[in-house]
C-alpha positions as CSV (number, residue, x, y, z in Angstrom):
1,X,21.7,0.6,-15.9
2,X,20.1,3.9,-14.8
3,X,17.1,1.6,-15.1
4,X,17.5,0.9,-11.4
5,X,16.1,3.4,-9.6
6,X,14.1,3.4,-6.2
7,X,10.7,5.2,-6.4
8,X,8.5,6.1,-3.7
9,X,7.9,2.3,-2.7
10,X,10.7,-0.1,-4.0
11,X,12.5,-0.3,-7.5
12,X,9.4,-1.2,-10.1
13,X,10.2,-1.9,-13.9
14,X,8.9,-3.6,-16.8
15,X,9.5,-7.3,-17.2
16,X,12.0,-8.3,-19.7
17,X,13.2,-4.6,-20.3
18,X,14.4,-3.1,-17.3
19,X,13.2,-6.0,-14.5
20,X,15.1,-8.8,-15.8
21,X,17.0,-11.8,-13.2
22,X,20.4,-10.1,-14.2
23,X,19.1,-6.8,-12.5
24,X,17.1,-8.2,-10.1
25,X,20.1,-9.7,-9.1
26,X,22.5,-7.1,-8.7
27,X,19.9,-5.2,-6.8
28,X,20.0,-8.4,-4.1
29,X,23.8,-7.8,-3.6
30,X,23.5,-3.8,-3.1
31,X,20.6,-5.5,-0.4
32,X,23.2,-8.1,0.7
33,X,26.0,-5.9,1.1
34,X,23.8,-3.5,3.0
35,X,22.2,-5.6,5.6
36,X,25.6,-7.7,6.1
37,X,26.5,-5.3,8.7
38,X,23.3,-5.6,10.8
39,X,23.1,-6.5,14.0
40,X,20.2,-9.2,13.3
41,X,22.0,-10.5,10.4
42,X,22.9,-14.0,11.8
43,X,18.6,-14.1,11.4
44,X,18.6,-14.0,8.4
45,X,16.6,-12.2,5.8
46,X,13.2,-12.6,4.9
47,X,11.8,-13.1,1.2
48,X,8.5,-13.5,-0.3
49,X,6.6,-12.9,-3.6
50,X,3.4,-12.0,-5.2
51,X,1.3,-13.6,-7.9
52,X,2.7,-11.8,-10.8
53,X,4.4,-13.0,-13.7
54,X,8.2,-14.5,-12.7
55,X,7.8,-13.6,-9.5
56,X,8.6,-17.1,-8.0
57,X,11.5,-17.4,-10.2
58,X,12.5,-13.7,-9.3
59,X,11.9,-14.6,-5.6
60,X,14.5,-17.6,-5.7
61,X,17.3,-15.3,-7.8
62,X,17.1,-12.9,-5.1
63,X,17.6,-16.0,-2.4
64,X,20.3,-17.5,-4.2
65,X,22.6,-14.5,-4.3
66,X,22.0,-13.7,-0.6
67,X,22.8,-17.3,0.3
68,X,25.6,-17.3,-1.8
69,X,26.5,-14.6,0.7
70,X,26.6,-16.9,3.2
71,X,23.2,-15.0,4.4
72,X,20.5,-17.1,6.1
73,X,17.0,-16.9,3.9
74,X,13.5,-17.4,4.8
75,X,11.5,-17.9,1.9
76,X,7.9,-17.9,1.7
77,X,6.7,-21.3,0.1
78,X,3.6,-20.1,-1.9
79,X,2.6,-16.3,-3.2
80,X,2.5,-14.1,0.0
81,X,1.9,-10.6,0.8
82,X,3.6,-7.5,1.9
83,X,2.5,-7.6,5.1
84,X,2.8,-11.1,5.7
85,X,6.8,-10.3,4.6
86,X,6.8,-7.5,7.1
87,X,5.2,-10.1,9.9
88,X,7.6,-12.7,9.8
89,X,10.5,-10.0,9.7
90,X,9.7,-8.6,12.6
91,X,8.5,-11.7,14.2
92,X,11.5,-13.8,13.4
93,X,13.8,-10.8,14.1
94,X,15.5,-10.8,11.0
95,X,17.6,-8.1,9.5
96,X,15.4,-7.6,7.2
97,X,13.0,-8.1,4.1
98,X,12.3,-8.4,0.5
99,X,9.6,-8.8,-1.5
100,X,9.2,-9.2,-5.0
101,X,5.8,-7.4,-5.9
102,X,5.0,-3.9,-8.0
103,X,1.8,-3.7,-5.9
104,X,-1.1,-1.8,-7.6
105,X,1.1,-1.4,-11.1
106,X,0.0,-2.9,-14.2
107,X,0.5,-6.4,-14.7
108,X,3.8,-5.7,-17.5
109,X,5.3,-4.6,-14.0
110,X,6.8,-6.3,-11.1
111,X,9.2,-4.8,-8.6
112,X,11.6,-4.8,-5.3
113,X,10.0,-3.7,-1.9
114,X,12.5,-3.7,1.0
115,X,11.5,-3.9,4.6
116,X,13.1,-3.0,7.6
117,X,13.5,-5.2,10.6
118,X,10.8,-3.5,12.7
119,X,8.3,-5.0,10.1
120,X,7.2,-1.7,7.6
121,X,9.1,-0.3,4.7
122,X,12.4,0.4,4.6
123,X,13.2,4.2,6.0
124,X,14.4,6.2,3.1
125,X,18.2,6.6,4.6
126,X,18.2,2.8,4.9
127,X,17.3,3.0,0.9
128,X,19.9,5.8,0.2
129,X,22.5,3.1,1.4
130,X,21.1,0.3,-0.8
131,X,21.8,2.3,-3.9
132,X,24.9,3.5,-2.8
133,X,25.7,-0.1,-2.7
134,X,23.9,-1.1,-6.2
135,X,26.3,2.1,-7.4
136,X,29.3,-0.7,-6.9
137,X,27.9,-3.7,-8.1
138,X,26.3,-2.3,-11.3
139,X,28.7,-2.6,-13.8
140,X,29.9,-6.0,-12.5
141,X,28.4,-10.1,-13.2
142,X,26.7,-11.4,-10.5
143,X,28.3,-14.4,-9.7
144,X,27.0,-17.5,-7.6
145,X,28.9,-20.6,-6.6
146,X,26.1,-22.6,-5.7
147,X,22.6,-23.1,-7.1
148,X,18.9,-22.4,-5.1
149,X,18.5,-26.1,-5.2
150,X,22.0,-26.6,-3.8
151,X,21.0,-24.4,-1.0
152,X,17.8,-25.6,-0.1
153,X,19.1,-28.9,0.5
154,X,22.1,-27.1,2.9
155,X,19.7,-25.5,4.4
156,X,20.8,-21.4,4.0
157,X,17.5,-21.3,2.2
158,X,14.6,-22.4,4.2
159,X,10.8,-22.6,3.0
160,X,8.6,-21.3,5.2
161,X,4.3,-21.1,5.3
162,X,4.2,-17.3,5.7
163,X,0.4,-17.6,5.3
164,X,-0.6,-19.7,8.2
165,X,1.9,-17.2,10.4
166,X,-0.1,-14.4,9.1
167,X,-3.7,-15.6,9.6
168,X,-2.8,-17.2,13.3
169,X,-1.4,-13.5,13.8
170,X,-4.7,-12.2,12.7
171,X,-7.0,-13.9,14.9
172,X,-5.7,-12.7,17.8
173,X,-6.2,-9.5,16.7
174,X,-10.1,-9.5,16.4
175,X,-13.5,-10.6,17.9
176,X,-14.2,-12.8,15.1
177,X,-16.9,-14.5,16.8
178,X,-18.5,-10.9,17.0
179,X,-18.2,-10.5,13.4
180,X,-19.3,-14.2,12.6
181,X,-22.2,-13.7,15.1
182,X,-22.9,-10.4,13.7
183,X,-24.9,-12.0,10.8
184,X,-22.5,-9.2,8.6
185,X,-22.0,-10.8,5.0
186,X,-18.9,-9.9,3.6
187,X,-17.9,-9.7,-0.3
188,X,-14.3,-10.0,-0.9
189,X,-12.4,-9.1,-4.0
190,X,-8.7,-10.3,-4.4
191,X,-8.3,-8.8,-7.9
192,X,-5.7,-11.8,-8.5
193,X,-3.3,-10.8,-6.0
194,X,-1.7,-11.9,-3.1
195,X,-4.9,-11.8,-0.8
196,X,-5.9,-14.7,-2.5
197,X,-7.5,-17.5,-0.7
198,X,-6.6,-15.9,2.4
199,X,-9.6,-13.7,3.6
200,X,-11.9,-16.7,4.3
201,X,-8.9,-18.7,6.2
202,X,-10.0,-16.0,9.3
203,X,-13.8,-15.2,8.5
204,X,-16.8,-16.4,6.7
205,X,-16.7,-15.0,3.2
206,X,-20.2,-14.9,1.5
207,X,-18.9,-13.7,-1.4
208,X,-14.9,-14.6,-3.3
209,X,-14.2,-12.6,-6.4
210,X,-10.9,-12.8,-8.2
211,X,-9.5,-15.2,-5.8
212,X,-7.0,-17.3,-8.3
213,X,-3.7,-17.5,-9.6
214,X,-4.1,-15.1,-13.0
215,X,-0.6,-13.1,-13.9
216,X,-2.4,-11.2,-16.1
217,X,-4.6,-9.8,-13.3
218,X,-7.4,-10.8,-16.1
219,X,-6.9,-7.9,-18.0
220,X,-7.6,-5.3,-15.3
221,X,-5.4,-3.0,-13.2
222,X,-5.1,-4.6,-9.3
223,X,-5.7,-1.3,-8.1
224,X,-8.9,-1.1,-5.5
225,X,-10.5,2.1,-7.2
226,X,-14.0,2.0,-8.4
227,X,-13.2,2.0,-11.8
228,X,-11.7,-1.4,-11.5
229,X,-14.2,-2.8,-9.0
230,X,-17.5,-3.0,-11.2
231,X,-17.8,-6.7,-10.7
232,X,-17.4,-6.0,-6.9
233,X,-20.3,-3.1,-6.9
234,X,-22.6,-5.5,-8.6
235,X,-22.4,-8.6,-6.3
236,X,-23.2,-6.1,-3.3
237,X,-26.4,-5.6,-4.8
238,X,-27.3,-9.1,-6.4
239,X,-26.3,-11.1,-3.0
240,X,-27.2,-8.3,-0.5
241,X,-23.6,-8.2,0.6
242,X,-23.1,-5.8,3.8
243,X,-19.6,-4.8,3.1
244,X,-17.1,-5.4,0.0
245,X,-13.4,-5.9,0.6
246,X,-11.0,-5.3,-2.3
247,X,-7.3,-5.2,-2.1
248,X,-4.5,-5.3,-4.6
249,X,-1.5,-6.8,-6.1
250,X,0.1,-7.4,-2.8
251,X,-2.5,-7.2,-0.6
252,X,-1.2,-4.2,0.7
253,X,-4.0,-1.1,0.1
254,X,-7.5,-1.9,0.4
255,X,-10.7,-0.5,-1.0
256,X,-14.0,-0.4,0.3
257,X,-17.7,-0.9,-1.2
258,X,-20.8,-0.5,1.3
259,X,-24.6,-2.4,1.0
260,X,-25.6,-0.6,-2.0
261,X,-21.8,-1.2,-3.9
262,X,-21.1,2.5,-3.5
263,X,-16.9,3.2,-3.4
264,X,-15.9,4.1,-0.1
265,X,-12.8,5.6,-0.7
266,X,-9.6,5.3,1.9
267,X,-9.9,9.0,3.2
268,X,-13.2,8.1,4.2
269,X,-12.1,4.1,5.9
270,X,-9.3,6.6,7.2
271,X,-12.1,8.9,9.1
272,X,-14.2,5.9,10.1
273,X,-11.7,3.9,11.6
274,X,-10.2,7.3,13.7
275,X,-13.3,7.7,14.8
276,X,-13.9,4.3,16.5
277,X,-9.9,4.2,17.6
278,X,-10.6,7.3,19.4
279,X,-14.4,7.5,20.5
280,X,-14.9,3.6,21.2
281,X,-11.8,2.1,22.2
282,X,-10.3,5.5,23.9
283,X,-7.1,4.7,21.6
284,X,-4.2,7.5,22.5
285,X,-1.2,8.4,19.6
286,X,-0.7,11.2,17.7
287,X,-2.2,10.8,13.7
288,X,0.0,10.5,10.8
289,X,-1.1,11.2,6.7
290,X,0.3,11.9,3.4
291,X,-0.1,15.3,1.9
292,X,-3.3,13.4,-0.5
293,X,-5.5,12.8,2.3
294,X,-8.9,14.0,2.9
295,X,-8.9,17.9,5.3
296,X,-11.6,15.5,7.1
297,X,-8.6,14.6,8.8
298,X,-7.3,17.5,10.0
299,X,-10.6,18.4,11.4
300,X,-10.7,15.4,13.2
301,X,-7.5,15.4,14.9
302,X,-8.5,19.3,15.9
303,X,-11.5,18.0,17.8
304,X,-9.7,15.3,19.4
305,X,-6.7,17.0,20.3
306,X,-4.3,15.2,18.6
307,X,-1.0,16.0,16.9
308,X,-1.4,15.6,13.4
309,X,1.9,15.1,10.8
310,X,1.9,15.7,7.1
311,X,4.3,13.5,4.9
312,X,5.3,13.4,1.3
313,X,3.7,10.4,-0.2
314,X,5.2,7.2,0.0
315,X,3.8,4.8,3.3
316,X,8.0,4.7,4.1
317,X,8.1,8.2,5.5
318,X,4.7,7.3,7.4
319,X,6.4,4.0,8.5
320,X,8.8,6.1,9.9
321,X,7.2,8.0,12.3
322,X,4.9,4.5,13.3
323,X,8.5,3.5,14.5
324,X,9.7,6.4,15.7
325,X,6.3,7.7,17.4
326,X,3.1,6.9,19.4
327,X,1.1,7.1,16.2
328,X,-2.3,5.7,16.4
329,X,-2.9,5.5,12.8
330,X,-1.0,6.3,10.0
331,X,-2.5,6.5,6.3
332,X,-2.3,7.4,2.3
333,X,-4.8,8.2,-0.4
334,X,-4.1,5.1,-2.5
335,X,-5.5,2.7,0.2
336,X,-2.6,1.9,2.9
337,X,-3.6,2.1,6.3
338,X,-1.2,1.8,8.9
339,X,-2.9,1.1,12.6
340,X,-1.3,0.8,16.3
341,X,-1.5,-2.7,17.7
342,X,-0.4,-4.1,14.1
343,X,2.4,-3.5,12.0
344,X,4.1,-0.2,11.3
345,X,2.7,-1.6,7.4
346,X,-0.2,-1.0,5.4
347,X,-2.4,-4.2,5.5
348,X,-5.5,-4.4,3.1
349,X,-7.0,-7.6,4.9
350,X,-6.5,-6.4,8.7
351,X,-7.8,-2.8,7.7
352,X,-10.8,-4.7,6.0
353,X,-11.6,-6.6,8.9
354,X,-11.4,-3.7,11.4
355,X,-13.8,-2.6,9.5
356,X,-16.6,-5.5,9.9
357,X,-15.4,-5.5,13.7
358,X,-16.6,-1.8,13.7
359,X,-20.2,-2.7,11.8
360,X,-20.6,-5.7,14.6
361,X,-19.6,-3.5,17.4
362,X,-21.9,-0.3,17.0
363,X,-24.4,-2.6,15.0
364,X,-24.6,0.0,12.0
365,X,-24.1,-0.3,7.9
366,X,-20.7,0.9,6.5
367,X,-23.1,3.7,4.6
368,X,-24.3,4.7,7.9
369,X,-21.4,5.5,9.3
370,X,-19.6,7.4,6.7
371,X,-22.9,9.7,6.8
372,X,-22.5,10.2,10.3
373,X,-19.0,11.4,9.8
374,X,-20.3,13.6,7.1
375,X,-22.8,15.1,9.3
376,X,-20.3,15.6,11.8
377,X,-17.5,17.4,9.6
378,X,-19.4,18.5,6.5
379,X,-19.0,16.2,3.1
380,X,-15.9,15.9,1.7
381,X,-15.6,14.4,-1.9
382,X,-12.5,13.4,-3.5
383,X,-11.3,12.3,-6.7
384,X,-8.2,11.3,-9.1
385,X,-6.8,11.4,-12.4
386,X,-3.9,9.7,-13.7
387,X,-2.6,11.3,-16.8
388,X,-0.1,9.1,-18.9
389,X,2.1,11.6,-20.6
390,X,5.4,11.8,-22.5
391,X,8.5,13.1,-20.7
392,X,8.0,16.4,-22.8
393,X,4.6,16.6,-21.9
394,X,4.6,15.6,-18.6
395,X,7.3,18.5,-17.8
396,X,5.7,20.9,-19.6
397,X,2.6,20.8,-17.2
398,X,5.1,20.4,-14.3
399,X,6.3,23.8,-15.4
400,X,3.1,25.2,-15.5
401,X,2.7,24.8,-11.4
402,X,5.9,25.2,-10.9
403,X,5.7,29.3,-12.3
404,X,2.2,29.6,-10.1
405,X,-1.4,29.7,-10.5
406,X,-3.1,32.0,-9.6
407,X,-7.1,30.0,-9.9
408,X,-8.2,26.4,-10.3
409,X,-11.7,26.3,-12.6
410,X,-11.9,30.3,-11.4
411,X,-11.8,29.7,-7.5
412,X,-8.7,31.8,-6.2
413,X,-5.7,30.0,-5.3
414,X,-5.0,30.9,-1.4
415,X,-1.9,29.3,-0.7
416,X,0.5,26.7,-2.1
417,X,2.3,23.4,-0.7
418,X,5.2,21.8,-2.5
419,X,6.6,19.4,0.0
420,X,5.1,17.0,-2.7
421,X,4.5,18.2,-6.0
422,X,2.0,21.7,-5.9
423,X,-0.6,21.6,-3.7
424,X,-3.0,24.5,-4.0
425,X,-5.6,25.3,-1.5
426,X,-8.8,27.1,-2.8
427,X,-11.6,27.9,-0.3
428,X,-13.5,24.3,1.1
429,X,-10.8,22.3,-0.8
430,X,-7.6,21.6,-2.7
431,X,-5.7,20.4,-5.6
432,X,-2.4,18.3,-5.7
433,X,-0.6,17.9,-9.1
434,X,2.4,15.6,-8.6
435,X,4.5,12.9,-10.6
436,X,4.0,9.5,-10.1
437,X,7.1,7.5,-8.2
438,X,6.5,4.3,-9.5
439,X,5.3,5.1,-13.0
440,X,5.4,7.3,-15.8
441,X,2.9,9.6,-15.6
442,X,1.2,12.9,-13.7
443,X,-1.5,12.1,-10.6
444,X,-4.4,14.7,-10.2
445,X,-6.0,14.8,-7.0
446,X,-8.9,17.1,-5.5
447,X,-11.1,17.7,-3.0
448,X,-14.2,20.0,-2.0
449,X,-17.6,20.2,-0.6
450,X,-19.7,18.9,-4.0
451,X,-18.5,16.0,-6.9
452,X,-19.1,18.6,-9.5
453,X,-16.8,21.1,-7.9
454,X,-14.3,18.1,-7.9
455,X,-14.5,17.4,-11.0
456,X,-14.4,21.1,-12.6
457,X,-11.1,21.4,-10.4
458,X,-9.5,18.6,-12.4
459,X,-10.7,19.3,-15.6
460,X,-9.8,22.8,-14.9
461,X,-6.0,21.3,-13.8
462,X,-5.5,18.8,-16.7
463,X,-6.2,21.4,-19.4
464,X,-3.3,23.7,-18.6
């Protein structure tokens, strides 16, 4: 049963090997047991479920066992987000939330997020006590007295529209006749997941790619990097799109494409949207990233004055300080932005639309702006590699950093972070070799002034 194990967001496994109902549900009574004692409890606990394979069916298993618990549930009643979860938790005050989802993994995967009651990811301490529960129940048989449709009809299970919540949430949150006035057309690109449908609830969409129910993700990975957003570059150009909005499995990361279906990466959406927080709205907090993100960053916050903190990655130890801190915005590498006025949560959809709220506001192209940062802070380019490797392999290369090295691709290495993996610093940039939490294999990242520089750093890194 060592199958079980919580990575940097959530227990993820494969379907039918190690994510089957029988572990699905013993994980729901380690969650059960654990949120019994809060104080919110009597609220209930929130449940939804993306458009993967099972994940309805998974999604009522994990019900059943927590009203068999005599534990209130909220159930979404169609496929929903993360952040829609991580709404109506908060919102409804329950104790907390689940979500059935492996996010950006392939589609063999699907997986268990937990969420806190503030509405963001579960702090890790809260997850250190969930598998200290799932340590009691493992070797034993679930066992439920009554069925899901037994407890609809009681009521202890109770199907809610977590959609319509969401978007009437959303439009408070924007000047969408600004945007809509704005003349801005806008591509968006659900890649199958749970974003589907949902963009053009809250804003006209000129353009809806991947927008239907497809387990399979259609063969692709629902991850919003350019590699798996060619479809979404070339309808930029062909229907003179302003902006393109991708997001992934669960709707939780976003990716960005500008008017001539160029990538703009989350570092740079990270800058951008800093920049207006700060310069146009005269937004205060202090800043918050993972170790992966753009030195653009740091710059940034040195300028501004603000305090800047570096976590390990995983959005839960950036949640963290949203709930514990004034932070103004709060972001990772892989796409989840966190902003103040929201959710303590990444959010691909609200993150998108800030975005076409900036365009309308200072009336310029997404291209223009990130060259105005660029301008402003010098260009930063940035790229990954994800290396799918045996164990052997993979810990062979681990060992490698892990003795020292001394150059990257014959620039001197000046100084070494391992809060995360090994992060080496040359001069005007850096490379961070860590292993994935979520799947089996070693994640390359760099950054420096020129592509080509990027590039020889990683080629340089995944040849040692």
């Amino acid at each position: 049963m060592s199958v079980i194990q919580f990575g940097t967001d959530g227990w993820r496994g494969v379907i039918a090997a190690d994510f089957t109902f029988e572990n699905v549900s013993k994980v729901a009574l380690a969650t059960a047991n654990y949120f019994k004692r809060h104080k919110n409890i009597r609220n209930g606990i929130v449940v939804g479920y993306d458009a993967r394979f099972l994940s309805r069916e998974f999604a009522e298993a994990v019900a059943t066992v927590l009203a068999n618990r005599k534990i209130k549930v909220i159930l979404s009643d169609k496929i929903s987000s993360t952040p829609m979860v991580s709404l109506l938790t908060r919102e409804l005050k329950a104790a907390g939330g689940v979500v059935i989802t492996a996010s950006h993994n392939p589609f063999k995967y699907n997986g268990f997020k937990i969420k806190g009651d503030f509405g963001g990811p579960a702090h890790p301490e809260m997850i250190q006590k969930v598998e200290k529960e799932l340590k009691k129940v493992l070797r034993s048989k679930v066992k439920n007295e009554k069925s899901f449709s037994d407890l609809v009809k009681k009521g202890t299970i109770k199907q809610v529209d977590f959609t319509a919540a969401y978007v009437e949430d959303i439009r408070t949150k924007f000047d969408l006749d600004l945007i809509r006035s704005s003349g801005i057309k806008i591509a968006y690109d659900a890649m199958h997941g749970a974003g589907q449908g949902v963009m053009p609830q809250i804003v006209d969409v000129s353009a809806e790619l991947r927008s239907t129910f497809n387990p399979s993700f259609g063969g692709a990975h629902p991850e919003p990097l350019p590699q798996n957003l060619t479809d979404l570059a070339s309808t930029m150009v062909l229907q003179g799109c302003d902006i393109g909005i991708a997001t992934d499995g669960d709707a939780d990361r976003v990716g960005a494409m500008d008017e001539y279906g160029n990538f703009v990466d989350s570092h740079r959406i990270f800058a951008v949207l800093l920049k207006y927080l700060v310069e146009h709205k005269k937004m205060t907090g202090e800043v918050a990233k993972s170790i992966s993100v753009s030195q653009i960053i740091n710059k940034m916050c040195a300028r501004y004055g603000l305090k800047l903190h570096e976590t390990p990655v995983g959005f839960k130890h950036l949640c963290r300080l949203m709930t514990d801190r004034d932070i103004l915005i709060a972001a990772e590498e892989s796409g989840g932005l966190g902003v103040k006025g929201h959710l303590p949560e990444r959010d691909g959809i609200y993150v998108g639309l800030l975005l076409c709220e900036i365009m309308a506001i200072r009336k310029m192209k997404l291209s223009a702006l990130v060259e105005e940062l660029m301008n402003e802070y010098g260009w930063h380019h940035f790229n990954r590699i994800d290396a799918h490797l045996t164990e052997k392999e993979k810990n062979r290369i681990l060992a490698v950093y892990r003795k020292g090295v001394r150059s990257i691709a014959g620039y001197p290495v000046e100084r070494v972070d391992t809060r995360d993996g090994f992060k080496l610093f040359i001069e005007n940039g850096w490379l961070l070799v860590r292993a994935s939490g979520t799947e089996p294999l070693i994640r390359f990242y760099a950054e420096a002034e020129s592509p080509e520089k990027v590039q020889a750093m990683l080629k340089a890194a995944t040849s040692v």
